[in-house]
C-alpha positions in Angstrom: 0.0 0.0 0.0 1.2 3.4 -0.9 0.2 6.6 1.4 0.5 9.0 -1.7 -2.1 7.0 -3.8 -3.8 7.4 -0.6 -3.6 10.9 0.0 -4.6 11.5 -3.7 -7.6 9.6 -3.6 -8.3 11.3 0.3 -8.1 14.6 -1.6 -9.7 14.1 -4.3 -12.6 12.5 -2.2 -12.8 15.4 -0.1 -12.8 18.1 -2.4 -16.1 16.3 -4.3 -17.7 16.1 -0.9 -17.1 19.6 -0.1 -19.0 20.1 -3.4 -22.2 19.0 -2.5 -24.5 20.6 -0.8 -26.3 17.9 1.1 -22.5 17.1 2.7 -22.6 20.9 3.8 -25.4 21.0 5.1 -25.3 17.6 7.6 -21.6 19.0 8.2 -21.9 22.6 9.2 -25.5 23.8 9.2 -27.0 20.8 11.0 -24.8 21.1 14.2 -23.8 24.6 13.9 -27.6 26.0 13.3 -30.3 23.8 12.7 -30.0 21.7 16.1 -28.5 24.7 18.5 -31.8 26.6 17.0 -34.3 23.7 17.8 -32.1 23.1 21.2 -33.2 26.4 22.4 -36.7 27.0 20.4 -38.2 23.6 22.1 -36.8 25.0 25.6 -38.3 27.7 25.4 -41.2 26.9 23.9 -42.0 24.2 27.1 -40.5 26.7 29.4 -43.0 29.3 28.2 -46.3 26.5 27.3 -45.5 25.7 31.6 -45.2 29.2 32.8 -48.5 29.7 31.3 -49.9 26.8 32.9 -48.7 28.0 35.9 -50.2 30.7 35.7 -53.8 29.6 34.6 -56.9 29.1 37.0 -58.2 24.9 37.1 -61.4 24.3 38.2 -62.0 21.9 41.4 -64.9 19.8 42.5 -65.4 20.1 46.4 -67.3 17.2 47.5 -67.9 18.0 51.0 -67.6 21.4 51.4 -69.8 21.8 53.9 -67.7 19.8 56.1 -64.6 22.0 56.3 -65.6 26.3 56.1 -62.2 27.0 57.4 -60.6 24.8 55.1 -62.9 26.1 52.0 -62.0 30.1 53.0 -57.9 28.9 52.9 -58.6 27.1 49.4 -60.4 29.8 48.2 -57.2 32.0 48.8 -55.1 30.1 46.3 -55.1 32.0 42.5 -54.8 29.1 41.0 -57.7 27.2 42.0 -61.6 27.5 40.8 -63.6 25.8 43.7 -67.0 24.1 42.7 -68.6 23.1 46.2 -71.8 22.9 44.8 -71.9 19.1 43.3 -72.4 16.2 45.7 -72.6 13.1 43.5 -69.3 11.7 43.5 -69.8 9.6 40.4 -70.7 13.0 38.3 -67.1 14.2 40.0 -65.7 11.5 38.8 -66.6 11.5 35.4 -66.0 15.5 35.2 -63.1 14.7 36.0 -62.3 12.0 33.3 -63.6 14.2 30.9 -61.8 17.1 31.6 -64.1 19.0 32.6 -62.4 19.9 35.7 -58.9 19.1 36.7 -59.1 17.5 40.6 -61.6 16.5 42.9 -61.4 17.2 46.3 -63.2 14.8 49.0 -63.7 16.2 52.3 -65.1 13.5 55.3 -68.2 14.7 57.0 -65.9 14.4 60.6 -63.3 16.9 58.7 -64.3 19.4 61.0 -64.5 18.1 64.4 -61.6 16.0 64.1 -58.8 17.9 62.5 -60.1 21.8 62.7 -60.4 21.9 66.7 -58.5 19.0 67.5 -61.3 17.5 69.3 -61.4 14.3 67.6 -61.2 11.0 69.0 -57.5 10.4 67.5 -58.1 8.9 64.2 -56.8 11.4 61.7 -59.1 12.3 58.7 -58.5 11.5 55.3 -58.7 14.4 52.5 -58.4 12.9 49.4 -57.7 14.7 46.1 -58.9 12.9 42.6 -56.7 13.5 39.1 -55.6 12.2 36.1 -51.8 11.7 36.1 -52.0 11.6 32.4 -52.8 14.8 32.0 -50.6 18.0 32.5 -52.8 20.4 33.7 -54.5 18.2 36.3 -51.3 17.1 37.6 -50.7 21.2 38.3 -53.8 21.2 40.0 -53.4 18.0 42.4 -50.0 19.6 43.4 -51.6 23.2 44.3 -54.0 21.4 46.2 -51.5 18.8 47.9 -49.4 22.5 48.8 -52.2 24.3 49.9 -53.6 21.4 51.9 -50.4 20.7 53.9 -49.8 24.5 54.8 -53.4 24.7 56.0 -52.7 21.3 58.1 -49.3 23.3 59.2 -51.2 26.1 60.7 -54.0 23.8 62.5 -51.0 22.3 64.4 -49.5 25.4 65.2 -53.2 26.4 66.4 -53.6 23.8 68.6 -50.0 23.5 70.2 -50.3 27.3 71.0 -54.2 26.4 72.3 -52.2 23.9 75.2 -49.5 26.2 75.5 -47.1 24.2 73.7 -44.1 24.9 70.8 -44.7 24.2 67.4 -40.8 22.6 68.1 -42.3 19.5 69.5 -43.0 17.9 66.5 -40.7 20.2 64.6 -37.4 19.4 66.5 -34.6 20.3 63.7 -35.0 21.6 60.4 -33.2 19.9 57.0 -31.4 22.3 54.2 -29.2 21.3 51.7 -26.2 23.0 50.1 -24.9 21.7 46.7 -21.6 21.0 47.1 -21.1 20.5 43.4 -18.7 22.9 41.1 -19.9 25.2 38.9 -18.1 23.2 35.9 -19.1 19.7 37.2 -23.1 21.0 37.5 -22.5 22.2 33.7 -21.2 18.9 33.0 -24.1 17.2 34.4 -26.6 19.3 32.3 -24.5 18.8 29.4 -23.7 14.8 29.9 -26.9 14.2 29.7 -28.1 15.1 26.4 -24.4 16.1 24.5 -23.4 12.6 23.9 -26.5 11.3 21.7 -27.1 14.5 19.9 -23.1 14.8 18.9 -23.4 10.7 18.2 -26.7 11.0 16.3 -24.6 13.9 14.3 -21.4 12.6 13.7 -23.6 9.1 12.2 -26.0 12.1 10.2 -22.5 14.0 9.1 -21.0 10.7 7.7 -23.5 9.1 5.9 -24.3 11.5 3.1 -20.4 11.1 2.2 -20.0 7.8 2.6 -23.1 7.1 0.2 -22.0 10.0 -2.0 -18.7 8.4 -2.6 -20.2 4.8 -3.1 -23.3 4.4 -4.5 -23.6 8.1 -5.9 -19.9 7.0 -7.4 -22.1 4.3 -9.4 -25.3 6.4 -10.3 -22.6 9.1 -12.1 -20.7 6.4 -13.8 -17.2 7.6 -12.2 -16.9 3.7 -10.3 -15.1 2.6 -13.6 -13.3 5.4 -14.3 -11.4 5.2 -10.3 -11.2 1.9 -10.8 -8.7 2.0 -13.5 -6.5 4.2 -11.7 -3.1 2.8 -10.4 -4.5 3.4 -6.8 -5.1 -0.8 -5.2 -8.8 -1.4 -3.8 -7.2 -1.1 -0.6 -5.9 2.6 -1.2 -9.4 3.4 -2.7 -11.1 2.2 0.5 -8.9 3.8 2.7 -9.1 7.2 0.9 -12.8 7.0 1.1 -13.1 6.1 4.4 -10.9 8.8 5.8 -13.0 11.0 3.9 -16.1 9.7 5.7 -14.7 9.4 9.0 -13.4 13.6 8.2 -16.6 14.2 7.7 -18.0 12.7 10.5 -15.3 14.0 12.5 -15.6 17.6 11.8 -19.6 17.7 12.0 -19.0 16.0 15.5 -16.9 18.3 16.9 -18.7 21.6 15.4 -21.9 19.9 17.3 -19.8 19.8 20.7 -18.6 23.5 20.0 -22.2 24.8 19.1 -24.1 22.6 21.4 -22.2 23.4 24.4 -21.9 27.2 23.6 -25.5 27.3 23.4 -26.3 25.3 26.2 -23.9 27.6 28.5 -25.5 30.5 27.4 -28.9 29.6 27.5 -30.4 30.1 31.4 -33.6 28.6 30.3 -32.0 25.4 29.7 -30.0 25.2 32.6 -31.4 28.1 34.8 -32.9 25.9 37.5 -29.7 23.4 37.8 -27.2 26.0 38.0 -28.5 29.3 38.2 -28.2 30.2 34.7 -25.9 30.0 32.2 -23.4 33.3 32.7 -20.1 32.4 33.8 -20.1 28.6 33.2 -17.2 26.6 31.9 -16.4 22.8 31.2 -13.1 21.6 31.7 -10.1 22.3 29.0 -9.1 18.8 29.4 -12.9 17.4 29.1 -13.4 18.5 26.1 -10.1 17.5 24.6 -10.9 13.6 26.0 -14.6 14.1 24.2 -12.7 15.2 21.1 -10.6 11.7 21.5 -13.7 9.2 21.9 -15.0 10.9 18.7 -12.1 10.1 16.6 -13.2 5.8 17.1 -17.0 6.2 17.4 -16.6 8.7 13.7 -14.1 5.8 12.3 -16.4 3.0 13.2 -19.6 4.9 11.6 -17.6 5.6 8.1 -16.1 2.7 7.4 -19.7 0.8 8.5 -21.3 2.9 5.9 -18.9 2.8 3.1 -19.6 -1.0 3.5 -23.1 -1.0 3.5 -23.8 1.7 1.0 -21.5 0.1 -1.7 -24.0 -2.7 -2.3 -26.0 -0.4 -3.2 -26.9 0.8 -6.7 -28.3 4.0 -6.3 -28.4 6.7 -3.9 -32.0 6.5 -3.0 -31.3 2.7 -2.6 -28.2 3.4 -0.5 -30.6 5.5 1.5 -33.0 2.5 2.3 -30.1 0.4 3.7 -28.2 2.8 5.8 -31.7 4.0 7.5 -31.9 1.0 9.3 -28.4 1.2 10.7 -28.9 5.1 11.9 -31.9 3.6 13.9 -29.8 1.1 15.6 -27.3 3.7 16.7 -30.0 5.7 18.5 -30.5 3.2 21.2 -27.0 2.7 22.2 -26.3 6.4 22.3 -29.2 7.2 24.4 -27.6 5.7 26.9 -25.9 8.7 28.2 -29.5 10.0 29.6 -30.4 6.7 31.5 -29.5 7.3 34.8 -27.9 4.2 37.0 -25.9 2.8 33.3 -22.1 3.3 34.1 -19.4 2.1 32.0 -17.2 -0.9 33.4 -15.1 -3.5 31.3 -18.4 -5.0 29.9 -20.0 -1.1 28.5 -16.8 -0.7 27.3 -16.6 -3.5 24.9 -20.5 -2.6 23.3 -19.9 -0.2 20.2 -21.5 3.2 20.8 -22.7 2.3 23.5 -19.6 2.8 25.4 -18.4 5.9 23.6 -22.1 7.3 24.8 -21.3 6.9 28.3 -17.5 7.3 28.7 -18.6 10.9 26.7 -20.7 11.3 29.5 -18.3 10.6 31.9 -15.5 12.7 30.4 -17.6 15.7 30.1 -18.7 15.3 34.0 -15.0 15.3 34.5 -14.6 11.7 35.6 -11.9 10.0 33.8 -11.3 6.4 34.3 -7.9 6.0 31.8 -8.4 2.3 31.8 -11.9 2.4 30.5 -11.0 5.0 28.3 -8.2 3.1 26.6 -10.3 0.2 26.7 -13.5 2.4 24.9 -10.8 3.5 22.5 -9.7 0.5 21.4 -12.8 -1.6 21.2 -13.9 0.8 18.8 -10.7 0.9 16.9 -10.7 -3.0 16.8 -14.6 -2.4 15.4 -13.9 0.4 12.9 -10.8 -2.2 11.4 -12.8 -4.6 11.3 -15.4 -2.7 9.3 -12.6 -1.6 7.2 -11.4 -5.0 6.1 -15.5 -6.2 5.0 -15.3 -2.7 3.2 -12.0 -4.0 1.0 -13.6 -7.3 0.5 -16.2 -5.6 -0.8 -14.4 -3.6 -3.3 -12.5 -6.5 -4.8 -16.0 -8.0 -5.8 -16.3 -6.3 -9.2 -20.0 -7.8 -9.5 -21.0 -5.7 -6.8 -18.5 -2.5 -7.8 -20.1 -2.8 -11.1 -23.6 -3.8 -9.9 -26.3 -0.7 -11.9 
C-alpha cells in the first residue's frame, strides 16, 4: 500500500464532498444552526407553554364542602384554584373529571371538621383525598396546588392547637433539613451537558457521515465515475482507505462543530440550565474534558464511516443506499441514548458494546470523571470495530459484481 495513492484519492474524495451541498449541510448547518436553533426553540417553547400553565386558574370539585368552612376560605385564597362546592354526587365528580371537565376533585369526610379543625377528635386522623388524572398535564398542576395548599393549612392547625395547650410548634418540629450543593460550577454544567451532549453529537457525527460515505459509493455508481477510479493505479485497498478517511473527516468535523455549538448554546442559555445552576453566565467545562470528548469521537466517527462505506456500496443507487443505511442510523440511536439513563455506568463490559460505550465514557468525560483504563479500553474496542469494518469494506471492493452492480 502506498500513502501517496492514498492521499490523492483522500483529496480528491474530499474536495467532491465539499462540493455537495447535502454534505454541507449535515456538516456545518446541522450542528452549527439547525440543532442549536431547535435546542433552544423547544426550551423555550416548554419553558414558556409551563409558565403559562402555571399561571392559569383549574377548576376543582369540592365534595364536601360543607364539612370543612375553614378549610374552604384557605382554598379559596389560592389563584390558581376554581372551587366548585356545589356538586355532591361523587360519580358525576368523577366523570367530570375524566372528561376534563375539571382538573381534581377534592373529598372532604363529613368528621373533617371536628376531628382535624379543633383538634377534638377521638385520634383517628381524617383523610382528604384529592382525585386527578396523572395523564394529564394540567390536572397534575392542580393535584400539586392542592396537595401544597392542603399541607400548609394542616401546618397552621398544628400550630393552632400547640399554642391552644400552650405548647411549641418545636415538639413535633425538633430540627429543620437544608441542603447546600456542594457541586462545582463546571461539574453541575457537565451534568446538564452529559446528559443530552453525547446522543445529539453521536446522532450527528452518524448524520455528518453518511451523506459522504453514500455519496462516494453508491452516488460513485449512479454518475458512472466507479469505472473510471477503478482504472487508476490506486489498489482497492488505497481506494477504500481514501474513502473512508474522507467519511470518517466528515463525521469527525460535524461532531466536533456539534460539541462547540451545542455546548456554547447550552452555556449561554439560562432557560435550559437556569434551575440546575443558576443560569448559564459564567459557566465553563473543563479544557481537558473536552479534549478527552474530542478523542472518543475520533473511534465512534471511524467505526460509523467505514460501516457505511460497506453497506452503501452494495447499493446501486443513492436513493437505494438510502433504504439500507436508515436502518443502521436507527440502531445507533438506542446505544447512544444511553448517556440519559440514569444508574448505566461504564465498566469492562460497556466498554466492549460499540456506541454504547463511547455514549457513556462521553458522559463521563464531560462530568469530569476520567477512568484511563476504561477510556483506553472504549478506545480501542472501537478501533478493533472500525478495522474490522474496514477489512469487510476491502472485501467488498475486490468484488467487481458488486462495484459494477447498476
Amino acid at each position: 500500500m502506498k500513502l501517496g495513492n492514498v492521499w490523492i484519492v483522500f483529496r480528491k474524495e474530499f474536495l467532491d464532498v465539499l462540493r455537495d451541498r447535502r454534505t454541507l449541510f449535515s456538516m456545518i448547518l446541522l450542528p452549527i444552526v439547525v440543532f442549536p436553533f431547535l435546542t433552544l426553540g423547544v426550551g423555550s417553547f416548554f419553558e414558556g407553554q409551563y409558565e403559562k400553565l402555571k399561571q392559569r386558574s383549574f377548576p376543582v370539585i369540592v365534595l364536601g364542602s360543607k364539612n370543612a368552612p375553614e378549610l374552604m376560605a384557605a382554598l379559596g385564597e389560592e389563584p390558581g384554584l376554581q372551587l366548585i362546592p356545589s356538586i355532591e354526587d361523587s360519580a358525576l365528580a368523577l366523570e367530570m373529571l375524566l372528561d376534563q371537565t375539571v382538573q381534581a376533585v377534592l373529598c372532604i369526610p363529613p368528621d373533617f371538621g371536628g376531628s382535624v379543625a379543633d383538634g377534638s377528635g377521638n385520634g383517628n386522623p381524617s383523610d382528604a383525598e384529592i382525585w386527578y388524572d396523572k395523564s394529564h398535564t394540567k390536572s397534575g398542576m392542580t393535584e400539586r396546588k392542592l396537595r401544597n395548599r392542603l399541607a400548609d393549612y394542616r401546618e397552621d392547625i398544628v400550630r393552632r392547637n400547640l399554642e391552644a395547650r400552650g405548647l411549641s410548634y418545636e415538639l413535633v418540629e425538633p430540627f429543620t433539613i437544608t441542603s447546600h450543593n456542594q457541586a462545582s460550577q463546571s461539574k453541575m454544567t457537565g451534568a446538564a451537558l452529559g446528559m443530552l451532549l453525547p446522543y445529539m453529537v453521536i446522532l450527528l457525527a452518524m448524520v455528518g457521515s453518511t451523506y459522504s460515505a453514500i455519496d462516494l459509493t453508491a452516488g460513485e455508481k449512479e454518475r458512472g465515475t466507479m469505472e473510471t477510479l477503478l482504472v487508476c493505479p490506486a489498489s482497492r485497498l488505497e481506494l477504500v482507505l481514501g474513502k473512508f478517511l474522507t467519511t470518517m473527516l466528515v463525521g469527525f468535523i460535524t461532531a466536533v462543530l456539534a460539541v462547540i455549538s451545542l455546548s456554547a448554546t447550552f452555556l449561554s442559555s439560562g432557560s435550559i440550565l437556569g434551575q440546575e445552576t443558576g443560569g448559564g453566565a459564567g459557566l465553563s467545562l473543563d479544557p481537558f474534558a473536552y479534549g478527552m470528548v474530542f478523542l472518543l469521537l475520533l473511534p465512534v466517527t471511524a467505526l460509523f464511516a467505514a460501516a457505511l462505506i460497506a453497506i452503501a456500496v452494495n447499493a446501486r443507487s443513492y436513493k437505494e443506499a438510502q433504504s439500507y443505511v436508515y436502518p443502521l442510523i436507527l440502531i445507533i440511536i438506542f446505544p447512544a441514548i444511553a448517556s440519559m439513563l440514569p444508574g448505566v455506568e461504564v465498566d469492562m463490559r460497556m466498554a466492549l458494546v460499540p456506541v454504547l460505550n463511547v455514549s457513556l465514557a462521553l458522559r463521563d468525560a464531560i462530568l469530569g470523571t476520567f477512568n484511563l483504563n476504561l477510556i483506553l479500553l472504549t478506545f480501542a474496542s472501537s478501533a478493533l470495530y472500525a478495522a474490522f469494518a474496514i477489512f469487510v469494506a476491502v472485501r467488498i471492493f475486490q468484488k467487481e459484481s458488486v462495484l459494477l452492480r447498476t
